[in-house]
C-alpha positions as a Python dict, from the first residue, in 0.01 Angstrom:
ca = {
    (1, 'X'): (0, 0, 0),
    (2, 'X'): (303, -242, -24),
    (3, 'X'): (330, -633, -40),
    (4, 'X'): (472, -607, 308),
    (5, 'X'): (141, -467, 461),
    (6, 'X'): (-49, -828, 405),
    (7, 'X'): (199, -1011, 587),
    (8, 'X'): (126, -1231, 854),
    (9, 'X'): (303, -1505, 1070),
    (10, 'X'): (147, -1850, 1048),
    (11, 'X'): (263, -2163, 1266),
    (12, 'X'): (302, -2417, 995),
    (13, 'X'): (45, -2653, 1218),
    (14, 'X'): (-270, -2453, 1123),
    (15, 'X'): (-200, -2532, 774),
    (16, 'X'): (-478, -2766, 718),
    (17, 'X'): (-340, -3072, 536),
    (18, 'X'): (-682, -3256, 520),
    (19, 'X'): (-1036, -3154, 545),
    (20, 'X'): (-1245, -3175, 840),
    (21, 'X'): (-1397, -3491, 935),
    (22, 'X'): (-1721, -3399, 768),
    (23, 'X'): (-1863, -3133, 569),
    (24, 'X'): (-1954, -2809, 710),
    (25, 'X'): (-1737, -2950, 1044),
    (26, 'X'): (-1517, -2663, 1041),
    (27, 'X'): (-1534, -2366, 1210),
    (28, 'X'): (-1687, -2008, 1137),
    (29, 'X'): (-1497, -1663, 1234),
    (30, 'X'): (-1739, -1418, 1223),
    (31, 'X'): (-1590, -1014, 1143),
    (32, 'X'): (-1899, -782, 1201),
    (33, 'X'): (-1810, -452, 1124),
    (34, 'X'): (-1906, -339, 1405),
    (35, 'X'): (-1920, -573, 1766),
    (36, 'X'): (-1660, -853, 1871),
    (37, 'X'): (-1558, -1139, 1642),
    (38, 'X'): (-1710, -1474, 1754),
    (39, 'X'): (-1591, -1830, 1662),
    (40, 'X'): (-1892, -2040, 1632),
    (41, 'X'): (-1951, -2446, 1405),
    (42, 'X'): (-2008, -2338, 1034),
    (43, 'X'): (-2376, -2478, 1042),
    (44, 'X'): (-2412, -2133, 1264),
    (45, 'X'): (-2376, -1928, 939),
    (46, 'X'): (-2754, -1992, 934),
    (47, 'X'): (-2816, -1741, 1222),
    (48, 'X'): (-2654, -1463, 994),
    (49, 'X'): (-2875, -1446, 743),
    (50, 'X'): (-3219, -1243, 746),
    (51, 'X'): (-3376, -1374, 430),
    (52, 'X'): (-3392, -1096, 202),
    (53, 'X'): (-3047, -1138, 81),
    (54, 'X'): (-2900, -1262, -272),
    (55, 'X'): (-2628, -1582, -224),
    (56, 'X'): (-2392, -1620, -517),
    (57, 'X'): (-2229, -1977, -537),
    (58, 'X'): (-1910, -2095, -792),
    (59, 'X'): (-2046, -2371, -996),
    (60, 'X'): (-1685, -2470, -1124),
    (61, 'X'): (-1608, -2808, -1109),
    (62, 'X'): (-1227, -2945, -1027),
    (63, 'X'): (-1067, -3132, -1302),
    (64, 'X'): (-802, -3421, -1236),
    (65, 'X'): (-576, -3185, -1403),
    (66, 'X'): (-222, -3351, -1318),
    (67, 'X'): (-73, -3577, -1652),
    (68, 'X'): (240, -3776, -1693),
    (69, 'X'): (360, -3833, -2026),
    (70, 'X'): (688, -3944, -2234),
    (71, 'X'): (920, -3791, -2511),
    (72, 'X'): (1005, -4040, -2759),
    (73, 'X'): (1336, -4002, -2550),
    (74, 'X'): (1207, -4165, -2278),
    (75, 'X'): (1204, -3846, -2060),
    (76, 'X'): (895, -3769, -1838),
    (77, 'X'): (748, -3474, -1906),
    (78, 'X'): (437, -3357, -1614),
    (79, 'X'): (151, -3145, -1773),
    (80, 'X'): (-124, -2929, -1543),
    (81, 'X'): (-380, -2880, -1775),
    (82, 'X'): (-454, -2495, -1760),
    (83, 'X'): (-739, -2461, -1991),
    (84, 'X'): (-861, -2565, -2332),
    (85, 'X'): (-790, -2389, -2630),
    (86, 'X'): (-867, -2458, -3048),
    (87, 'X'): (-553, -2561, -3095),
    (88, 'X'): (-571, -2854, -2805),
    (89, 'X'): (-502, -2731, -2457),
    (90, 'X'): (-263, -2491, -2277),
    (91, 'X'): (-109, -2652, -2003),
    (92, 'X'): (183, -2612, -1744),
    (93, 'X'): (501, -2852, -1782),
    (94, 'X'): (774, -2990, -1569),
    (95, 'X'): (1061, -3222, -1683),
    (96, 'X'): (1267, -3233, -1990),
    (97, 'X'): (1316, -2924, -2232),
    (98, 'X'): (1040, -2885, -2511),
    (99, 'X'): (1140, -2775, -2849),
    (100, 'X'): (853, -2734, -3118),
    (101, 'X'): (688, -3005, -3241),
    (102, 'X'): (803, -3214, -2961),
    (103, 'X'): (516, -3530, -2941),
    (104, 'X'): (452, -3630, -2612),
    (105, 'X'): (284, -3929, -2542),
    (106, 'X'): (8, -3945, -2307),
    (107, 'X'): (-213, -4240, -2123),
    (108, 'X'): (-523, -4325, -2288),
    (109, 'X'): (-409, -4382, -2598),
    (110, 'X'): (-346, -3976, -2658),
    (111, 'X'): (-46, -3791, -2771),
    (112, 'X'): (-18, -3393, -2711),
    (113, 'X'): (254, -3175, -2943),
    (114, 'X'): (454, -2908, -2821),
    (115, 'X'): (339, -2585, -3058),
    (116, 'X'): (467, -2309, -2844),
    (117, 'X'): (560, -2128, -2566),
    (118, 'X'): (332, -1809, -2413),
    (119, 'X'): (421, -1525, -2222),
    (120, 'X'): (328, -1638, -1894),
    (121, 'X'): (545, -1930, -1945),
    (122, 'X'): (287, -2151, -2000),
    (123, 'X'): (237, -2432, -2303),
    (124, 'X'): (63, -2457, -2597),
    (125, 'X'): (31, -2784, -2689),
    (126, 'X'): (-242, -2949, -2992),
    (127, 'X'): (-399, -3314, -2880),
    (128, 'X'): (-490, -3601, -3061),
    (129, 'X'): (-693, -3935, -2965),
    (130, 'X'): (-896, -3738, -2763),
    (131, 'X'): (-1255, -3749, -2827),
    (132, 'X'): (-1404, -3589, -2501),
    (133, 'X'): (-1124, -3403, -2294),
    (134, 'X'): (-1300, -3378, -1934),
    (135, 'X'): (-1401, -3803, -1969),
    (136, 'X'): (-1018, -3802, -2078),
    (137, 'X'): (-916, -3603, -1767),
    (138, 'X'): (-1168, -3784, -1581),
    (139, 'X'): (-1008, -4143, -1667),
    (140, 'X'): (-682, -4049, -1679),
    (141, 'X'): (-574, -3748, -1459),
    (142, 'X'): (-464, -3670, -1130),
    (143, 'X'): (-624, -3414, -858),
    (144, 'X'): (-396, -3117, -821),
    (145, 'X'): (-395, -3005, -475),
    (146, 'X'): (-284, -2678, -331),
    (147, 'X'): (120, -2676, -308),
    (148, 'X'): (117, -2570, 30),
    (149, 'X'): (-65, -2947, 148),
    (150, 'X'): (256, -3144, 168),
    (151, 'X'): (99, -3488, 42),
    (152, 'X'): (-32, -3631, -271),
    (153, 'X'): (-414, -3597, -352),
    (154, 'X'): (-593, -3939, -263),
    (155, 'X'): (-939, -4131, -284),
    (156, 'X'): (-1099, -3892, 6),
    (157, 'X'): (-987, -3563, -198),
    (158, 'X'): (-1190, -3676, -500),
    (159, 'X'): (-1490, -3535, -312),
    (160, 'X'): (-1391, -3340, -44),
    (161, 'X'): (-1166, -3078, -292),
    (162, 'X'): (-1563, -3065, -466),
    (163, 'X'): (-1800, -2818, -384),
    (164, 'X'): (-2143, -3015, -388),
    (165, 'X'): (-2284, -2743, -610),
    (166, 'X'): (-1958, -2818, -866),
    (167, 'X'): (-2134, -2877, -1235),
    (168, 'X'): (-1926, -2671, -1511),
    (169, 'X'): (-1556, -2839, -1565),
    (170, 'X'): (-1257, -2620, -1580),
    (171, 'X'): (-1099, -2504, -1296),
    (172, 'X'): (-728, -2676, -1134),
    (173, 'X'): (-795, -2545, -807),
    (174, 'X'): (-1160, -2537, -565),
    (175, 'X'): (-1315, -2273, -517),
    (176, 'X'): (-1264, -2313, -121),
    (177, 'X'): (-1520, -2107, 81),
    (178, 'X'): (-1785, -2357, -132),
    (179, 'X'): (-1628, -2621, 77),
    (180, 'X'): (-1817, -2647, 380),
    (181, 'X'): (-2182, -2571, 222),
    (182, 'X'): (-2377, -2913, 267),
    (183, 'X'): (-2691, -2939, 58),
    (184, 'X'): (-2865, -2979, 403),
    (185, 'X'): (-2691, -2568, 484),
    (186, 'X'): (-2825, -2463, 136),
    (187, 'X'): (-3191, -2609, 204),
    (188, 'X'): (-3225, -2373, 499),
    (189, 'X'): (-3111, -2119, 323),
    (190, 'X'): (-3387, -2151, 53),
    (191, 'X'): (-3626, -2199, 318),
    (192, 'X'): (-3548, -1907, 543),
    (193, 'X'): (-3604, -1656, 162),
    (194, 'X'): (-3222, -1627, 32),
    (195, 'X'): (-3193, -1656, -314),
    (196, 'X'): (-2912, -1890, -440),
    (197, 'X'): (-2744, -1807, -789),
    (198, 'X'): (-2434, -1931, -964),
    (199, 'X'): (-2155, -1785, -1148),
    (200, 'X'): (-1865, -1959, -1330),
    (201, 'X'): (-1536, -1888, -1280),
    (202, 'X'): (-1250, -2163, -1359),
    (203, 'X'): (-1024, -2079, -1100),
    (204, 'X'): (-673, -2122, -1289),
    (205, 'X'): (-291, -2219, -1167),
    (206, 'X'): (-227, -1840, -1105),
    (207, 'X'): (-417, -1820, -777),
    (208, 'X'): (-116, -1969, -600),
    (209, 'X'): (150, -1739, -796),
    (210, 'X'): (310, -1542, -543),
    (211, 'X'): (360, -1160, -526),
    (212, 'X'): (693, -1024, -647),
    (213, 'X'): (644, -656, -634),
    (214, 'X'): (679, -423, -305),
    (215, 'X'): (415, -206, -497),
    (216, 'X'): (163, -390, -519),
    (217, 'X'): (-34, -173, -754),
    (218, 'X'): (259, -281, -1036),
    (219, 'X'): (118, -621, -993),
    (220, 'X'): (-40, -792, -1300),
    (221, 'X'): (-292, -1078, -1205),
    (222, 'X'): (-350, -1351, -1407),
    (223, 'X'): (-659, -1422, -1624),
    (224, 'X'): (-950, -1635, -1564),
    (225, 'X'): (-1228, -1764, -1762),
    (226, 'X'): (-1586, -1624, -1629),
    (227, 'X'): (-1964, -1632, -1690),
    (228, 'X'): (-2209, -1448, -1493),
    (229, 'X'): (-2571, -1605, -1624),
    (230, 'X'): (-2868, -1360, -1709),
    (231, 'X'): (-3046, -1419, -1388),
    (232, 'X'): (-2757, -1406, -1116),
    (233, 'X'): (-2720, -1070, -1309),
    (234, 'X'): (-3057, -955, -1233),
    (235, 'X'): (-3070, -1114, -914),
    (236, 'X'): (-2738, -897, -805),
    (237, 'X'): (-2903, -639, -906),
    (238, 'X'): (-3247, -664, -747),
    (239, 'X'): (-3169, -411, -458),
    (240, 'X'): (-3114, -728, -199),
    (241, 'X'): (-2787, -745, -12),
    (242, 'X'): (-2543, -990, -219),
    (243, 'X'): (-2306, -1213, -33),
    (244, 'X'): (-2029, -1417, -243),
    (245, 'X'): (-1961, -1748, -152),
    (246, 'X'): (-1571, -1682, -222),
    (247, 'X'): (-1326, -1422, -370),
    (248, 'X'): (-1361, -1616, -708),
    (249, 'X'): (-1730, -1524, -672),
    (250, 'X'): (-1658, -1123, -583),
    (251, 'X'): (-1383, -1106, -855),
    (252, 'X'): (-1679, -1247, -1150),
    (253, 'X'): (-1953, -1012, -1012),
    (254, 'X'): (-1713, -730, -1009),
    (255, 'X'): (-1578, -751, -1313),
    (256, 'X'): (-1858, -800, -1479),
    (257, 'X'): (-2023, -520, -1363),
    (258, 'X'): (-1793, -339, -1526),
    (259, 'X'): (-1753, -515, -1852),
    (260, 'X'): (-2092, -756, -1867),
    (261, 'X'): (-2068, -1014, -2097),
    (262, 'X'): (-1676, -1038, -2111),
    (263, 'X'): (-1566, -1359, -2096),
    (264, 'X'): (-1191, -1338, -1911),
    (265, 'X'): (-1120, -1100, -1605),
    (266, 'X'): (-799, -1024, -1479),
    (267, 'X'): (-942, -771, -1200),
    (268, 'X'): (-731, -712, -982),
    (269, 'X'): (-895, -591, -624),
    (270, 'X'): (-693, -420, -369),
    (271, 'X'): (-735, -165, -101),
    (272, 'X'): (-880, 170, -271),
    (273, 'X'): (-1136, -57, -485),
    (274, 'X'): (-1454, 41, -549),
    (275, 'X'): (-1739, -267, -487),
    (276, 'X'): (-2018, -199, -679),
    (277, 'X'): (-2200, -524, -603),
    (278, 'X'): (-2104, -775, -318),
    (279, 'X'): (-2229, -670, 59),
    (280, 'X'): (-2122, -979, 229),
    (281, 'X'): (-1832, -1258, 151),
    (282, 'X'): (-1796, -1580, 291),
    (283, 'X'): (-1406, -1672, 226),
    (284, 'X'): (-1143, -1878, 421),
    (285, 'X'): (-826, -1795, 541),
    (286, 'X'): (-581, -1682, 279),
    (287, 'X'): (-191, -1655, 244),
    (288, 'X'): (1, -1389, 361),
    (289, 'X'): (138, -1124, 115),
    (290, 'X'): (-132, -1305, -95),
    (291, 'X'): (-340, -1170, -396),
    (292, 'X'): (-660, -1272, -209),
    (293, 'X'): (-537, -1122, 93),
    (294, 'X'): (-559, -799, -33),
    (295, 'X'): (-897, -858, -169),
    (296, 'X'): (-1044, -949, 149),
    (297, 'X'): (-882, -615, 281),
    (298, 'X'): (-1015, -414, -7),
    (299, 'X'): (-1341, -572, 113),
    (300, 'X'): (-1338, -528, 527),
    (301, 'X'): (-1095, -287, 570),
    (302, 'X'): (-681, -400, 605),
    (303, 'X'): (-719, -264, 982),
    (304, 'X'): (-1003, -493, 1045),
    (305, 'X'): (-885, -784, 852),
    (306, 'X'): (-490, -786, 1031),
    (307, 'X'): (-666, -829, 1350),
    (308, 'X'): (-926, -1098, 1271),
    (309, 'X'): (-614, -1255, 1158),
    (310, 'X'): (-432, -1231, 1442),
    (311, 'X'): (-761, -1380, 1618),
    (312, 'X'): (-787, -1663, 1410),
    (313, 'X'): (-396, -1750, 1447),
    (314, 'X'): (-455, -1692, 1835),
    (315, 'X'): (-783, -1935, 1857),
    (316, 'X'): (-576, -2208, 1638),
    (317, 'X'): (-846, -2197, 1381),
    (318, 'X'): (-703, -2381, 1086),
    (319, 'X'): (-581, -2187, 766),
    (320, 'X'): (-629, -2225, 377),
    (321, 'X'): (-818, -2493, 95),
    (322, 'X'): (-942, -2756, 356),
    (323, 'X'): (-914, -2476, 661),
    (324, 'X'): (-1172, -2288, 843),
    (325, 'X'): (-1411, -2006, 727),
    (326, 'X'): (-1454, -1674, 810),
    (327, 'X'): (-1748, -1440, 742),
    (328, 'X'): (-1747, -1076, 628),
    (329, 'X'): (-1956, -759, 567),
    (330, 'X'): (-1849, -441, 397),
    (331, 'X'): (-1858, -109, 535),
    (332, 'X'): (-2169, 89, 387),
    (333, 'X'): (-2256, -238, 240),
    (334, 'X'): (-2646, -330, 265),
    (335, 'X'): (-2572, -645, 481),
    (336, 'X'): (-2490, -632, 853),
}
């Protein structure tokens, strides 16, 4: 298929810019595979579930990972902390030109040195006065929201760009379809007989990196750090329908089906794909010509995911991080 297959037109007014005015406010699309869509408040998701199935949450946590530092030149330099690494951290920088060796200093009493530059144009860079980096990021760093909400992060986005399940620091951006679960949505759940597991996956910078090939099977995703625990493995595995809270959560389960205990995946899941685990996904609504786009098609079929589209546009449902959510089963998937 080519790039220009996932494209869709979006009015720029059902870009959500801020998150409804509670949690699990927003509103559900629901894409049987079979039967008419229906547009229903997210707390209806409980209805869709029999019991007997396997739910699979991202435990990532969002890290403040926006920095402003200094040369000794006096020029600002902006870092967007990617990930740790032994050397210090890799990181994402805007401003002045970095040579090697270049100090930087930072607030908090810190001071990060240019060592290189990697292939994906990304830094390396070594820290010092550091002792504990997420207390560091914590104290000192600023929330990086998507690029497509046209304002800066502020006091309400500290917990609404949060999953309430968030406990392993690393990831830049939310895992959004973990939004709207409430702890009151996830009691029910327990209580009607699902099973609730966890993966990690740190969603990185590279989720918002746009396609630039027509074929998109030339395309080279970026990596992401992953860990699939022991018992979300067996539980996946159990013979009970699995639904993913998320593409992060279908991309960790899938890949490590086919390479378990690798730590990095950069699977890349388009139409043609092969699911050998996830039967249901709850996801928002994605960009067009978008990586994640083409997931959710490999998933529910490109047919059947254009049109839901089209629906959602049409019913003014509200699109991306802080949009609405829409709720999916696979074809000759054990969930319904």
């Amino acid at each position: 298929m080519k790039l220009s297959d996932f494209h869709y037109d979006l009015p720029p007014e059902l870009i959500a810019q801020t998150p409804s005015a509670r949690r699990g406010g927003s509103r559900l699309l629901h894409v049987p595979v079979t039967g008419p869509r229906t547009i229903t408040p997210f707390e209806a998701i409980l209805d869709r579930f029999r019991g007997d199935e396997v739910l699979v949450l991202n435990d990532t946590k969002v890290v403040p990972a926006r920095l402003r530092g200094h040369k000794a030149s006096g020029g600002e330099v902006e870092l967007l902390f990617v990930e740790p690494c032994p050397e210090g951290i890799v990181a994402l920088t805007r401003g002045t030109r970095l040579k090697p060796g270049t100090p930087i200093t930072l607030p908090g009493g810190a001071t990060a040195t240019f060592l290189e530059r990697l292939d994906d144009g990304a830094a390396k860079l070594s820290l010092e006065g550091v002792v504990d980096l997420w207390a560091w990021l914590e104290a000192h760093g600023a929330l990086p929201l998507p690029p497509y909400i046209e304002r800066e992060a502020g006091p309400e986005d500290r917990g609404r760009y949060q999953t309430v399940f968030a406990d392993k620091p690393g990831a830049v951006a939310a895992p959004t379809a973990g939004l709207h679960l409430t702890d009151a949505v996830l009691d029910a759940l327990r209580a009607k007989g699902v099973a609730i597991h966890t993966v990690t996956l740190h969603v990185g910078p590279g989720t918002f990196a746009p396609v630039r090939v027509e074929d998109i099977a030339t395309h080279h995703m970026h990596s992401e750090r992953f860990e699939v625990p022991a018992a979300t493995a067996a539980a996946v595995t159990s013979g009970r329908p699995v639904v993913a809270v998320g593409t992060t959560v279908v991309r960790a389960l899938e890949a490590h089906a086919r390479a378990p205990g690798e730590g990095r995946t950069d699977i890349f899941i388009y139409p043609g794909f092969e699911f050998r685990v996830v039967d249901g996904l709850l996801t928002n609504f994605h960009l067009p010509s978008s990586t994640l786009m083409m997931l959710v098609s490999a998933f529910a079929g490109h047919a059947r995911v254009m049109a839901a589209y089209a629906h959602a546009v049409e019913a003014r449902l509200q699109f991306f991080s802080y949009g609405d959510a829409s709720l999916w089963a696979r074809e000759g998937g054990r969930w319904t």
